[in-house]
C-alpha positions as CSV (number, residue, x, y, z in Angstrom):
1,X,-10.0,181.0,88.6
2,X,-9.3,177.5,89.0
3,X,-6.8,177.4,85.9
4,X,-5.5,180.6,87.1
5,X,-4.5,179.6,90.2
6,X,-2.9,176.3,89.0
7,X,-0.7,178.2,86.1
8,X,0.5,180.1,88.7
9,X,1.2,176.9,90.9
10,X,3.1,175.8,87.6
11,X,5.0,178.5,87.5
12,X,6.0,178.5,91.0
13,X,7.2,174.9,90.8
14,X,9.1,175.1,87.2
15,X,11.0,178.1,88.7
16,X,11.7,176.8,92.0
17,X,13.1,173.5,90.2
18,X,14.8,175.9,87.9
19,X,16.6,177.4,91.3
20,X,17.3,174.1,92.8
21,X,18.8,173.0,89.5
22,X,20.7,176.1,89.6
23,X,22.0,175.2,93.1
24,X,22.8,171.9,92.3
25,X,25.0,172.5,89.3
26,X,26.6,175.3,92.0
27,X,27.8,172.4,94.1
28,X,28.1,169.8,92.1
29,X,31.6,168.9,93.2
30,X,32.6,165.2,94.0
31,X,35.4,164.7,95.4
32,X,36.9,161.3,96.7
33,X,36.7,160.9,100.3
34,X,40.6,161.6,101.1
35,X,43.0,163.1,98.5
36,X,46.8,162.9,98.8
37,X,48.7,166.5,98.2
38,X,53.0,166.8,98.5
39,X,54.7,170.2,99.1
40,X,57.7,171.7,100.2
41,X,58.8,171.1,103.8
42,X,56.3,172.0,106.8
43,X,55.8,175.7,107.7
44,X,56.8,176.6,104.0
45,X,54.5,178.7,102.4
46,X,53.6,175.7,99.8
47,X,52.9,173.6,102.6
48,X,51.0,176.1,104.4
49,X,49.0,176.6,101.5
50,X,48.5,173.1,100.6
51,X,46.8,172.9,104.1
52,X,44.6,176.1,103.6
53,X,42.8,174.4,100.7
54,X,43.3,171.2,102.2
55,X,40.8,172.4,105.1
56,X,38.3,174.3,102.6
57,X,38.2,171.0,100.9
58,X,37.4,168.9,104.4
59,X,34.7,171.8,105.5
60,X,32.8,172.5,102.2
61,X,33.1,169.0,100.4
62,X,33.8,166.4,103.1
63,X,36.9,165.3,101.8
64,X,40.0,164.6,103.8
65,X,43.6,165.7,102.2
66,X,46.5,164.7,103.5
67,X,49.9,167.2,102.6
68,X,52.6,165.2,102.8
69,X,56.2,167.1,103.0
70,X,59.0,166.4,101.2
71,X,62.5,168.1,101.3
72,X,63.3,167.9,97.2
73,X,61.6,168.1,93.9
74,X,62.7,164.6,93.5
75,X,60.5,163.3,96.6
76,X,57.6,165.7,95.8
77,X,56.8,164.2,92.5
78,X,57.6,160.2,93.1
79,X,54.2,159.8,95.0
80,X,52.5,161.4,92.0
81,X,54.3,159.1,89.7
82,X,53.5,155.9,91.8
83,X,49.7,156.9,92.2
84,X,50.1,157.6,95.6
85,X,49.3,161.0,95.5
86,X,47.1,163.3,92.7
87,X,48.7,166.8,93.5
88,X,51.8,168.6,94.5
89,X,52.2,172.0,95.5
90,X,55.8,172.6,93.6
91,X,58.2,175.4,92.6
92,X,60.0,175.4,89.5
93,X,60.8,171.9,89.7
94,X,58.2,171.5,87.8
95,X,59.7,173.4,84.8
96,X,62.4,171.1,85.3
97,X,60.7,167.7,85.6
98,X,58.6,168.6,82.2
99,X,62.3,169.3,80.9
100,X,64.1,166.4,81.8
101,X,67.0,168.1,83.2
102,X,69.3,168.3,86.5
103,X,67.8,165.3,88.6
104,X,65.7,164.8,85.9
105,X,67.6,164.0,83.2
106,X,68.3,160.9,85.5
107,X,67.7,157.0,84.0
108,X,65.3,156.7,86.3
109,X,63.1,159.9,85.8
110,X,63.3,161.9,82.5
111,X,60.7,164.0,80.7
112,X,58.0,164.2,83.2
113,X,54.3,164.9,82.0
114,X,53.5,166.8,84.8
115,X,50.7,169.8,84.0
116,X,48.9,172.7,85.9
117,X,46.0,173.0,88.2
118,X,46.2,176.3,89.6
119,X,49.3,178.6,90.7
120,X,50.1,181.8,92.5
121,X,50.8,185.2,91.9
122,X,50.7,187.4,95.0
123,X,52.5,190.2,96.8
124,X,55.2,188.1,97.4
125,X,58.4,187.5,95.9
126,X,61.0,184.8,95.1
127,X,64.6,185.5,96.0
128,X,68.0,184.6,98.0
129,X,67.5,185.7,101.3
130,X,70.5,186.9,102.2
131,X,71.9,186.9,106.4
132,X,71.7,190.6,107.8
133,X,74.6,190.1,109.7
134,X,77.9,189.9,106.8
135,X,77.4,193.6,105.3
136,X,76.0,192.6,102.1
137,X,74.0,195.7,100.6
138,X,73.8,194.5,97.1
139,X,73.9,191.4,95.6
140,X,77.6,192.0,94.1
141,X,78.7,191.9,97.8
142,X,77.3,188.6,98.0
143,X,80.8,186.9,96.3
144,X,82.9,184.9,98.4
145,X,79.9,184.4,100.5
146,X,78.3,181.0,101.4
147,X,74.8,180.1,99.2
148,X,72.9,177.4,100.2
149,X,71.8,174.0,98.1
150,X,69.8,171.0,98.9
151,X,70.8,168.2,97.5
152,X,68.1,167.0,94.6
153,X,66.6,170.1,94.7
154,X,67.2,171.3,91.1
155,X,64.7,174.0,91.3
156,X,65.8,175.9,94.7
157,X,69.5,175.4,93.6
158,X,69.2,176.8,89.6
159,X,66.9,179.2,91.4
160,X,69.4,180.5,93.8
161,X,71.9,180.6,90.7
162,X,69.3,182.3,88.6
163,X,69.4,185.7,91.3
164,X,73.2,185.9,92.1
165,X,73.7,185.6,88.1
166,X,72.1,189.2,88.4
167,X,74.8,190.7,89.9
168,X,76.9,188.8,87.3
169,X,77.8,186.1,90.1
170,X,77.8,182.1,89.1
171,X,78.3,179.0,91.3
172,X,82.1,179.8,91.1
173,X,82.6,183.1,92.9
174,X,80.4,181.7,96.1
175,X,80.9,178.4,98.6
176,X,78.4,176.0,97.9
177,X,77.0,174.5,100.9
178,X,74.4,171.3,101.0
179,X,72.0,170.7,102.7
180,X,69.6,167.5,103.0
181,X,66.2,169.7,102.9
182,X,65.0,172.9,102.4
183,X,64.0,173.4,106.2
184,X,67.6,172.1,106.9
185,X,69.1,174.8,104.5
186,X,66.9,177.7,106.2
187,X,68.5,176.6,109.5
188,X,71.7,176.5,108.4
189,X,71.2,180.3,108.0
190,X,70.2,181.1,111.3
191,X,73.0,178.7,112.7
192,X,75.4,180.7,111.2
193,X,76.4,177.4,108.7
194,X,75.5,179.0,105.4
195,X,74.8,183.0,104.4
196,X,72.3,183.1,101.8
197,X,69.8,181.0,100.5
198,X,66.5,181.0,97.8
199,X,62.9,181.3,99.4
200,X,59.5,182.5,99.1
201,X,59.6,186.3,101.1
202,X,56.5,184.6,102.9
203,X,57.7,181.2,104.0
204,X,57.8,180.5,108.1
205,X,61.8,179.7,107.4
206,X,62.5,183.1,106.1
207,X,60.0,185.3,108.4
208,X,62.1,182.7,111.4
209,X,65.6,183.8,110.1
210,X,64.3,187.5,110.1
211,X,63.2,187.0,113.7
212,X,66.8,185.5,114.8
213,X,69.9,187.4,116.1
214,X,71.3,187.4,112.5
215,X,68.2,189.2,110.6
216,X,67.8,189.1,107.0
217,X,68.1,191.3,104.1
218,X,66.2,190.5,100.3
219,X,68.8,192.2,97.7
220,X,66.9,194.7,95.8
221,X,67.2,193.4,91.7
222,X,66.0,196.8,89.7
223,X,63.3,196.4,87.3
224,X,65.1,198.8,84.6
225,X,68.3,197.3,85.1
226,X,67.9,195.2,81.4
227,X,71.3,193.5,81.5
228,X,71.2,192.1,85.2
229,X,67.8,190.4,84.2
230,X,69.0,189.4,80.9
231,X,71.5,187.1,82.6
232,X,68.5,185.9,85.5
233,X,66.7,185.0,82.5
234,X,69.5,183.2,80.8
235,X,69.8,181.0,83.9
236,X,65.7,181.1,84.8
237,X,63.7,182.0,81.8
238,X,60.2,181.7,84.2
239,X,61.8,184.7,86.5
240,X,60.2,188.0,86.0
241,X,60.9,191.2,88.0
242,X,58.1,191.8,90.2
243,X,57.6,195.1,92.7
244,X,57.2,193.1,96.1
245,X,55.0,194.3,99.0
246,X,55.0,191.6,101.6
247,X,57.0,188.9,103.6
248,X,59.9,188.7,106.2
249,X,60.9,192.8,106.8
250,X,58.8,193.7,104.1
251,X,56.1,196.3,104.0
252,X,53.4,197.5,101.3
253,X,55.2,201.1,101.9
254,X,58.5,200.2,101.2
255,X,58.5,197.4,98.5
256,X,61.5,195.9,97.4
257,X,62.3,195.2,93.1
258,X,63.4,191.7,92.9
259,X,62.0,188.6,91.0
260,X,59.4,186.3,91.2
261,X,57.0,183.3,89.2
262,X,53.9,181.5,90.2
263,X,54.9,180.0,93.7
264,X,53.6,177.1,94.4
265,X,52.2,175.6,91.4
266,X,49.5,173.2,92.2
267,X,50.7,170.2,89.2
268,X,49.1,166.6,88.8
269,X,50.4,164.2,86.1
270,X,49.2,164.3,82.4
271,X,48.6,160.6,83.0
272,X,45.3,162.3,85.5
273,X,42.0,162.0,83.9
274,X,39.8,165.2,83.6
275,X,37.3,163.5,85.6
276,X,39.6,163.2,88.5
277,X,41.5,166.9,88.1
278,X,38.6,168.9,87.1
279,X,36.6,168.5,90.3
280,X,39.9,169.3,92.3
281,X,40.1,172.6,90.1
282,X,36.5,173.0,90.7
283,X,36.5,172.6,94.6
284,X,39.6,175.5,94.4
285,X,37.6,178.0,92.1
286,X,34.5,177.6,94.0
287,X,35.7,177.4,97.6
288,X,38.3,180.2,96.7
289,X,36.7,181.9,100.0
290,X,37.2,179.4,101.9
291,X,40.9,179.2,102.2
292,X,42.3,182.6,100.9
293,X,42.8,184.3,103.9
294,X,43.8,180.8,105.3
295,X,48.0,180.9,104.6
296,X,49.8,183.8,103.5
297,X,49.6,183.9,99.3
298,X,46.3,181.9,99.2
299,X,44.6,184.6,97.7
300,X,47.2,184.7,94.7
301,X,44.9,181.5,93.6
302,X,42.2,183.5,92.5
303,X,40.8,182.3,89.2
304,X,41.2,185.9,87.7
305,X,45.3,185.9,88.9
306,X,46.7,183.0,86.9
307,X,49.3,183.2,85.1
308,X,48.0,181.8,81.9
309,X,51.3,181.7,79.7
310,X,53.9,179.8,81.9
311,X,55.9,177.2,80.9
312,X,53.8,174.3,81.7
313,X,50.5,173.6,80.6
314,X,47.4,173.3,82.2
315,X,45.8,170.0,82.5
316,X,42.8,169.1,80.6
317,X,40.6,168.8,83.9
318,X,42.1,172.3,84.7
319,X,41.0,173.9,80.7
320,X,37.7,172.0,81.2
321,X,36.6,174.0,84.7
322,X,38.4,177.3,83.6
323,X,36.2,177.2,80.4
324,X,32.9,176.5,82.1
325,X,34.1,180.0,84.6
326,X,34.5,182.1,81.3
327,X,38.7,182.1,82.2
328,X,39.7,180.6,78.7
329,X,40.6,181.8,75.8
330,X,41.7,180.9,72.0
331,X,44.9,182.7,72.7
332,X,45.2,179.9,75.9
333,X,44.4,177.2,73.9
334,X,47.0,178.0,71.2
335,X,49.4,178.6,74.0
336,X,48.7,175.3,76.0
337,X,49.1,173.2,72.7
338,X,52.2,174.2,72.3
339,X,53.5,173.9,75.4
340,X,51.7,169.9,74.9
341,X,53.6,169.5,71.9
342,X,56.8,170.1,73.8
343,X,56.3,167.7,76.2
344,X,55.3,164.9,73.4
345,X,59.0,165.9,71.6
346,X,60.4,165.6,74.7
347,X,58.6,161.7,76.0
348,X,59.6,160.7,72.1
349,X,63.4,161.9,72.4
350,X,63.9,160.0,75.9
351,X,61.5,156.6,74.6
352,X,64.1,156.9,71.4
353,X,67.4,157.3,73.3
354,X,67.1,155.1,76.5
355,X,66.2,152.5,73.7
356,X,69.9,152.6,72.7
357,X,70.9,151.2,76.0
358,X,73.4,154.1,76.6
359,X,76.2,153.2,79.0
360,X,75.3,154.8,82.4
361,X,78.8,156.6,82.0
362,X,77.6,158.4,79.0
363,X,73.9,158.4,80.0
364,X,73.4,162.1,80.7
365,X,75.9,163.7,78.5
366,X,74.4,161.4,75.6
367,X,70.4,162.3,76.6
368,X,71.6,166.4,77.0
369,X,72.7,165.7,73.4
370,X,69.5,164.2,72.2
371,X,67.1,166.6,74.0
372,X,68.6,168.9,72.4
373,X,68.6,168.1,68.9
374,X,65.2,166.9,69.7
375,X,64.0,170.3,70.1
376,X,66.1,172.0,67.6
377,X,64.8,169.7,64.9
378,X,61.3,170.7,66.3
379,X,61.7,174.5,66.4
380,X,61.6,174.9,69.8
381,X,64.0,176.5,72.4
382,X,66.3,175.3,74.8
383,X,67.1,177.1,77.4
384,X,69.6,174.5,79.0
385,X,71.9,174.1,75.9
């Protein structure tokens, strides 16, 4: 009875250390005390986002993150660069950083390592909002029209390109007009200073213009129209058409056809150890719940959403978390080599050209000419050439 009783008290204790070792593996997440995050301007859906899991990340691991806005690509990354910040909740200038091109392809910047924690895919889409107030009812009527840019913003400005090249439109048949921010642009178009320009369908700036006296209208870009997204593509190869259900005058019962990629994409540096990305990535897959229904396209970050062939790779930290959740595949792997691979052709054409000491005259024509023939002689595509 008596060695009954204590195989049974055995028992109990190996499986309740079994459960607590369970739960312990559950939660164990570390994160630093405070963490550093960039994004778009405040009330942008990036932003707003940033803050969602910024809060889960406070409530369920004790760790304070501070999102700091910044009106350009440019400004979003340089605090990831100088180690001031780990993550920053981007847009296509991310694409561009890892390519070296526009801003980019600057002496002071080129290739940039930068690599993928999580992104977004929602109901949303990605588009020029275009003033309800001028008559435009497609995107051809947008020519002659005013489209906004913000200076050192190469992705909102190629972006913006990238939709009016739908309608077979370029940067020549509108007026260009610059603004210093994103939020500035956004309220150039309800001041009347600008007609047009590129958001998220959920940002606070475009849901505000819809609000104003001028309204706003997102140009619908038809799925089965092969050549208009032939030439989006030739200007934005990460743009795909995408059947849109929600944001400013939007409803799930009348969706509108226009374009879209992952928006924002959470990136850190390549230059990030796994030990420091892969609780981040962590916190986000575990706390998922805790911030989804926090800003509008949170949930898009679900684990089972990403998009797992972009054009940036996912950080090792990143691979390491979505292996251990069952989200990874060989098909990934081969994928997310050889979009590493790019970026190593790309750091070895800029170390070999700025160590020619090119005239700053010459510098970007002469590094355009080297990227490329960098990447020809490696069998990869250029997009930008």
């Amino acid at each position: 009875m008596l060695r009954s009783t204590i195989a049974r008290t055995a028992v109990a204790i190996a499986g309740a250390t079994l459960l607590l070792s369970s739960v312990t593996r559950a939660d164990d997440v570390k994160l630093p005390p405070s963490l550093t995050f960039t994004a778009y301007d405040t009330g942008s859906s990036g932003f707003n986002i940033a803050v969602a899991v910024g809060k889960m990340m406070q409530e369920k691991y004790k760790s304070s993150v501070r999102v700091l806005p910044a009106g350009n690509d440019v400004a979003r990354l340089a605090p990831l660069r100088a180690k001031r910040a780990v993550v920053s909740a981007m847009g296509t200038g991310s694409y561009f950083a890892q390519e070296g091109v526009f801003e980019f392809g600057a002496k002071e910047w080129g290739p940039q390592p930068v690599q993928l924690l999580l992104s977004i895919i929602d109901c949303n889409g990605l588009s020029v909002g275009i003033a309800n107030d001028i008559g435009v009812k497609d995107l051809k009527d947008f020519k002659g029209k005013r489209l906004g840019f913000v200076v050192g913003s190469p992705a909102l400005n190629q972006n913006a390109l990238a939709i009016i090249a739908f309608a077979g439109l370029t940067k020549n048949d509108v007026k260009i007009v610059e603004f210093a921010s994103y939020g500035a642009m956004w309220k150039g178009v309800i001041n009347n200073d600008v007609d047009g320009a590129f958001a998220s369908t959920i940002s606070g700036q475009a849901k505000e213009a819809e609000t104003s006296p001028r309204g706003l209208m997102w140009p619908r870009m038809a799925k089965d129209d092969k050549a208009g997204w032939d030439r989006v593509q030739k200007v934005g190869p990460f743009f795909t058409a995408h059947s849109v259900s929600c944001g400013a005058g939007i409803t799930k019962d009348k969706p509108i056809e226009m374009g879209t990629y992952p928006y924002p994409l959470f990136v850190t540096y390549g230059t990030e150890s796994a030990d420091t990305i892969y609780p981040i990535v962590k916190a986000m897959i575990d706390g998922y719940d805790g911030y989804k229904d926090g800003a509008p396209g949170a949930v898009g970050l679900e684990l089972k959403r990403q998009a797992m062939k972009w054009v940036v790779p996912f950080h090792s930290g990143t691979v390491k978390a979505f292996k251990e959740a069952g989200h990874w595949t060989a098909d990934d792997q081969a994928h997310n080599d050889g979009l590493l691979k790019r970026q190593q052709v790309l750091a070895d054409a800029w170390a070999a050209y700025t160590k020619t000491s090119p005239p700053d005259d010459k510098f970007a024509d002469g590094w355009s000419t080297a990227r490329r023939d960098a990447l020809a002689k490696a069998s990869l595509p250029d997009p930008f050439n």
